[in-house]
C-alpha positions as CSV (number, residue, x, y, z in Angstrom):
1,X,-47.8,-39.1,53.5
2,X,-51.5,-37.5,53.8
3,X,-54.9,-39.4,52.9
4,X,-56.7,-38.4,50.0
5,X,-60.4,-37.7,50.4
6,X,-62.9,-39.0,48.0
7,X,-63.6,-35.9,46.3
8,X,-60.1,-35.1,46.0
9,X,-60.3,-39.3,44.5
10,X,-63.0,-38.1,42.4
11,X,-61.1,-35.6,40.4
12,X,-58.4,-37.8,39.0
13,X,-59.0,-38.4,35.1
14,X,-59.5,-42.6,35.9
15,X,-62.1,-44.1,34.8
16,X,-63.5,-46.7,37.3
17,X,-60.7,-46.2,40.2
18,X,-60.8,-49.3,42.6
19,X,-58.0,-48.3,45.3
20,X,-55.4,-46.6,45.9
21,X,-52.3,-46.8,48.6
22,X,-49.4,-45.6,49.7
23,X,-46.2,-46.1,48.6
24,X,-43.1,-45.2,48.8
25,X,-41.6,-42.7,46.7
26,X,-38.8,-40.7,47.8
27,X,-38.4,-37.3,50.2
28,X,-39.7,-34.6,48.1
29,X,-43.4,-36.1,47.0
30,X,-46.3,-38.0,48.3
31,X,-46.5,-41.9,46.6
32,X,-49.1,-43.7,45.9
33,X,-50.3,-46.8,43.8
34,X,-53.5,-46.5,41.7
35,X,-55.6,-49.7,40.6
36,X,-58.9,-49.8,38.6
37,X,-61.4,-52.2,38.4
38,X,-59.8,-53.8,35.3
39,X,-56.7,-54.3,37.8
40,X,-54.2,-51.9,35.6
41,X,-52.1,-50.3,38.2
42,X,-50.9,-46.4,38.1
43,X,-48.2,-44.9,39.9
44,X,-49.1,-41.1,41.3
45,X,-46.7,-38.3,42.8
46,X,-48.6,-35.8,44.2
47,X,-47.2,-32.4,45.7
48,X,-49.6,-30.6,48.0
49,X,-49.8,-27.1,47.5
50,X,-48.3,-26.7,44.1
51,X,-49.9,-25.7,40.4
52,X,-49.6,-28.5,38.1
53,X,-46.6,-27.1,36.2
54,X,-44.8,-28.2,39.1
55,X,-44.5,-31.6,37.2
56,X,-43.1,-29.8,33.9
57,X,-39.8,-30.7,34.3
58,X,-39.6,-34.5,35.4
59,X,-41.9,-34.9,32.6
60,X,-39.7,-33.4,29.8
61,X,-37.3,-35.3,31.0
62,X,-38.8,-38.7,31.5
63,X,-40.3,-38.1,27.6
64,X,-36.6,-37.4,26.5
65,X,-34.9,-40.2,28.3
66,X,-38.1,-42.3,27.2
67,X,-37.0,-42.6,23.5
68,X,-33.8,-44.4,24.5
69,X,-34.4,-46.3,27.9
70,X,-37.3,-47.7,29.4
71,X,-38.8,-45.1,32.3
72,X,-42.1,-44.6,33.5
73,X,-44.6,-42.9,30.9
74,X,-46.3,-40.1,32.2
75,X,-50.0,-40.4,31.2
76,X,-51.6,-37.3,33.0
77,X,-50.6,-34.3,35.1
78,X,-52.6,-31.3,36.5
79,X,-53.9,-29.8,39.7
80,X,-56.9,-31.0,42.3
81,X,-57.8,-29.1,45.4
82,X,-54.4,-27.1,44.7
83,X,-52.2,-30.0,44.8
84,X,-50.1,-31.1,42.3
85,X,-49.9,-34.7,41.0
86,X,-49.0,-36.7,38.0
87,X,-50.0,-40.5,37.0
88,X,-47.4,-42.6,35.6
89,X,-47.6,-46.3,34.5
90,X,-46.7,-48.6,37.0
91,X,-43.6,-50.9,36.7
92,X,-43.2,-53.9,38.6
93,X,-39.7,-54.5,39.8
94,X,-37.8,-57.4,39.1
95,X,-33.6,-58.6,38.9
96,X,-31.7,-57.5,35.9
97,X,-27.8,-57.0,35.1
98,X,-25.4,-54.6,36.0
99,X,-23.6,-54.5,33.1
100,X,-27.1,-53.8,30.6
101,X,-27.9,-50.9,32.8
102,X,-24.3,-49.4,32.2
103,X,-25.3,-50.2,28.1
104,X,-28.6,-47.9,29.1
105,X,-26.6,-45.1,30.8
106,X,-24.0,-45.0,27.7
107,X,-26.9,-45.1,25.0
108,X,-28.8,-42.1,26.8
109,X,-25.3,-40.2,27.1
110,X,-25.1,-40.5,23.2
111,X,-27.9,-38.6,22.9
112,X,-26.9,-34.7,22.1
113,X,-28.4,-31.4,21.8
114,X,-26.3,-28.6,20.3
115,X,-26.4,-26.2,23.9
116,X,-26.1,-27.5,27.6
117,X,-29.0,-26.7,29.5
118,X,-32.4,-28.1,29.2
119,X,-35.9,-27.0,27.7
120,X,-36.9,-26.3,31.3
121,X,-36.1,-25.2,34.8
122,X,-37.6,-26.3,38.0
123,X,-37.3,-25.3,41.8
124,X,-36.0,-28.5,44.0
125,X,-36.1,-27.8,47.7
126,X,-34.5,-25.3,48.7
127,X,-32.7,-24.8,45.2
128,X,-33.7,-22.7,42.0
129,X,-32.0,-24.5,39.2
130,X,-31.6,-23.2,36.0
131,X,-31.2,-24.7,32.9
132,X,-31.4,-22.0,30.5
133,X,-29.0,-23.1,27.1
134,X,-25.5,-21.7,27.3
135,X,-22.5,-22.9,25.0
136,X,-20.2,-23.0,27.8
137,X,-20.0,-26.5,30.1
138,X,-17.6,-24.4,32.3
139,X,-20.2,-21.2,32.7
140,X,-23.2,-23.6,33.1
141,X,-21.5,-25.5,35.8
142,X,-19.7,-23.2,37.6
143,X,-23.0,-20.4,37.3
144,X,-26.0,-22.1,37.2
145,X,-25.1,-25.4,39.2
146,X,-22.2,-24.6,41.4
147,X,-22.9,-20.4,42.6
148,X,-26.3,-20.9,43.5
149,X,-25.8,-24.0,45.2
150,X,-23.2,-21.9,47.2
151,X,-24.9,-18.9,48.0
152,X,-27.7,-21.4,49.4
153,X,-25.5,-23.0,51.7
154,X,-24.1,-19.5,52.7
155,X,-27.8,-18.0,53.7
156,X,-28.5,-21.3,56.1
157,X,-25.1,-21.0,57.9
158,X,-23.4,-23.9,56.4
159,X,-20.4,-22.1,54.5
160,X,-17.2,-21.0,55.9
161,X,-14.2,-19.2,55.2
162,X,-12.0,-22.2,54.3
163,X,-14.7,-23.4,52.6
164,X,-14.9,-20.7,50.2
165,X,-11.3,-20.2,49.9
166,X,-11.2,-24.3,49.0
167,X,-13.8,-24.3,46.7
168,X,-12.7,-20.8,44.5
169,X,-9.4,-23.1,44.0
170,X,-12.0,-26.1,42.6
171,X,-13.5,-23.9,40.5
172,X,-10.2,-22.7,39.3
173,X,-9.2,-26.1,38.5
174,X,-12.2,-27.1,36.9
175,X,-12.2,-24.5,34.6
176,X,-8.7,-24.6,33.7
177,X,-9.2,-28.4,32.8
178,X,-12.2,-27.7,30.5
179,X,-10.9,-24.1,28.9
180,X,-9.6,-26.4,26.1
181,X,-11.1,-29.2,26.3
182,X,-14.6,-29.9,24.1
183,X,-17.5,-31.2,25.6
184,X,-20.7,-32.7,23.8
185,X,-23.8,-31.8,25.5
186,X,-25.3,-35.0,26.2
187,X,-28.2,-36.6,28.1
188,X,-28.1,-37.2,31.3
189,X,-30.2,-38.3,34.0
190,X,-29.0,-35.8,36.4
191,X,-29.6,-37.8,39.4
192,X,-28.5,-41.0,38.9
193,X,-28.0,-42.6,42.2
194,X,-28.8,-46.2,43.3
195,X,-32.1,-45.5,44.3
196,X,-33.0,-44.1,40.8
197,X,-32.7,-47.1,38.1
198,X,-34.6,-50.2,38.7
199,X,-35.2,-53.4,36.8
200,X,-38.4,-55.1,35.2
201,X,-39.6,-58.4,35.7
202,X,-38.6,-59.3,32.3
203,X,-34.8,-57.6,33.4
204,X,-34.7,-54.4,31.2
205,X,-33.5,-51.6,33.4
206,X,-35.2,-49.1,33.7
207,X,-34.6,-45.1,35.2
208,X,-36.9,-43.3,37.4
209,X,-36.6,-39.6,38.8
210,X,-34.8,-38.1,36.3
211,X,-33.5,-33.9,37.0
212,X,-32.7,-34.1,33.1
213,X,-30.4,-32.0,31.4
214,X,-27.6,-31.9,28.7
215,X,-24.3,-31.7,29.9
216,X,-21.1,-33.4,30.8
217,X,-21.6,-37.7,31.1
218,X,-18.9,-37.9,34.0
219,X,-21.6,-35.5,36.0
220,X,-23.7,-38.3,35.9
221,X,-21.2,-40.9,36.7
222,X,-20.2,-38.7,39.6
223,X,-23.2,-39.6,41.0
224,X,-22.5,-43.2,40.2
225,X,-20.3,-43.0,42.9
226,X,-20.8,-41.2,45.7
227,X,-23.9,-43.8,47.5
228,X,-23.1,-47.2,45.8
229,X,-24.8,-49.3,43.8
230,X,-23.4,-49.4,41.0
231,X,-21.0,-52.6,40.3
232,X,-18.3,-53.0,38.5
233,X,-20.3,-54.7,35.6
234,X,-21.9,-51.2,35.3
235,X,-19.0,-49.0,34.2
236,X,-17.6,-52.6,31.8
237,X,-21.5,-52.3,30.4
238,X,-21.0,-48.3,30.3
239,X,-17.7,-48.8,28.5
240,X,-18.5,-51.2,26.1
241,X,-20.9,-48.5,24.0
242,X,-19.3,-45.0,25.4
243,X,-15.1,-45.6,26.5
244,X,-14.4,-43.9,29.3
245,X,-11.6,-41.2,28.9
246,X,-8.4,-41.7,31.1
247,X,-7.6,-39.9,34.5
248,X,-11.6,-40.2,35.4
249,X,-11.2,-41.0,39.6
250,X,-9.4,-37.4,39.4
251,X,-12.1,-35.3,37.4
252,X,-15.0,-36.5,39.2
253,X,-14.9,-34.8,42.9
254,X,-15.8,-31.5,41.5
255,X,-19.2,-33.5,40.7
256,X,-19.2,-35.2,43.7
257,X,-18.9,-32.1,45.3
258,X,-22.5,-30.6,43.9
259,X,-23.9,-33.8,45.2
260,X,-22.5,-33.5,48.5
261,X,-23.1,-29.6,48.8
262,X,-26.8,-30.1,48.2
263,X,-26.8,-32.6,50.9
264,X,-25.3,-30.2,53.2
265,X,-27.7,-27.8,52.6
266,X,-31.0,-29.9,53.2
267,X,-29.3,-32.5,55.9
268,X,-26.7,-30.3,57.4
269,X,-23.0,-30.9,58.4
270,X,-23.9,-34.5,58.8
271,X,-22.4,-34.5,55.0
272,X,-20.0,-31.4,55.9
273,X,-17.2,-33.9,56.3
274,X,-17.6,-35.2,53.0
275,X,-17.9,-31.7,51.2
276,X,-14.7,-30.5,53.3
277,X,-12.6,-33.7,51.8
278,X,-13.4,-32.9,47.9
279,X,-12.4,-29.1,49.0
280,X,-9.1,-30.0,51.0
281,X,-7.7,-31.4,47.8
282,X,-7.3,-28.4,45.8
């Protein structure tokens, strides 16, 4: 996590900035926490090295989810020194319930749009994703999540023959399942592990990160899954505003998977255990 310099400081579009230190704020970004001198705090990501449309996407999607749950608001975004960054108000953490953030989730799934996709796609490590609108859950999955992820881990030497023998048989059960099936495009958060939903001091949760898109709820509760978190209060909370259909355990590993698969590609075969149990059951 670099210093900033004072003229890089300077630039920012705050009035009367006091201090500013780092915090943390994932892998992919440099953190930090902004205060002025009337003690209002900011929250900044900054990406060295990137034009300010680097931010596009996380903040369509934090706008979107905005309307229904509480997330950070971004408040400005651009470029200094050619280094991306974006200001966000700060939320101090607090102790909430399970079972209201599963009410959250299940009131921003019931959010629709008629296409899956979203209004924009982004570049996330070493993975182009693209979120151009299709009709087709099944063809945006399997061809804009799913191949590319694939052909990723193919390139960095993480693939294999019985992989790729295990994983055309997922995809052929996948798409079998949804051929007939309908699927509202829905909201998701697209990224919704433990580490991305937090709650206030006054207990509303609240979701951070978002990787937003319209597509399938259980992809999101896939993720719900595969790190912990996520109690049982959650999914009662989830249920109470959006009922679960039946046989859900079974439909979710080819989610898991994409999860899993990414983590192969950026941590390595550390997670190829993981990836190679969702493939040996199909």
């Amino acid at each position: 996590m670099g210093q900033l310099s004072t003229n890089w400081l300077t630039q920012l579009p705050i009035d009367n900035l006091a201090s500013y230190q780092p915090v943390s704020g994932g892998d992919i970004n440099d953190a930090y926490q902004l205060t002025d001198r009337d003690g209002t705090r900011y929250f900044m990501k900054v990406q060295p090295n990137h034009p300010a449309s680097y931010f596009d996407h996380e903040v369509s999607g934090l706008k979107a989810i905005g309307k229904v749950i509480t997330t950070p608001q971004p408040l400005h975004q651009g470029q200094i020194n050619g280094d991306a960054f974006l200001v966000l108000n700060w939320l101090d953490a607090g102790r909430g319930f399970q079972f209201e953030l599963g009410k959250a989730v299940a009131l921003m799934h019931s959010q629709h749009s008629p296409h899956f996709g979203f209004a924009d796609s982004h570049q996330t490590g070493a993975i182009a994703k693209d979120n151009s609108w299709n009709d087709s859950w099944v063809d945006f999955y399997i061809q804009q999540r799913l191949m590319p992820e694939v052909a990723v881990a193919s390139r960095k030497g993480s693939w294999s023959q019985w992989r790729q023998s295990q994983f055309k048989k997922m995809v052929d059960g996948f798409s079998a399942y949804y051929r007939d099936r309908q699927i509202v495009p829905s909201l998701l958060h697209g990224d919704l592990w433990a580490g991305n939903y937090m709650f206030l001091t006054d207990r509303t949760p609240a979701l951070i990160d978002p990787d937003a898109l319209y597509g399938d709820p259980e992809f999101d509760l896939a993720m719900t899954t595969v790190f912990g978190g996520f109690e049982p209060a959650f999914y009662q909370g989830y249920q109470s505003v959006r009922p679960l259909a039946a046989g859900l355990e079974e439909r979710l590993s080819w989610y898991r998977f994409y999860y899993l698969c990414m983590h192969l590609i950026l941590f390595g075969e550390m997670y190829g255990e993981a990836v190679d149990d969702i493939l040996a059951g199909y």
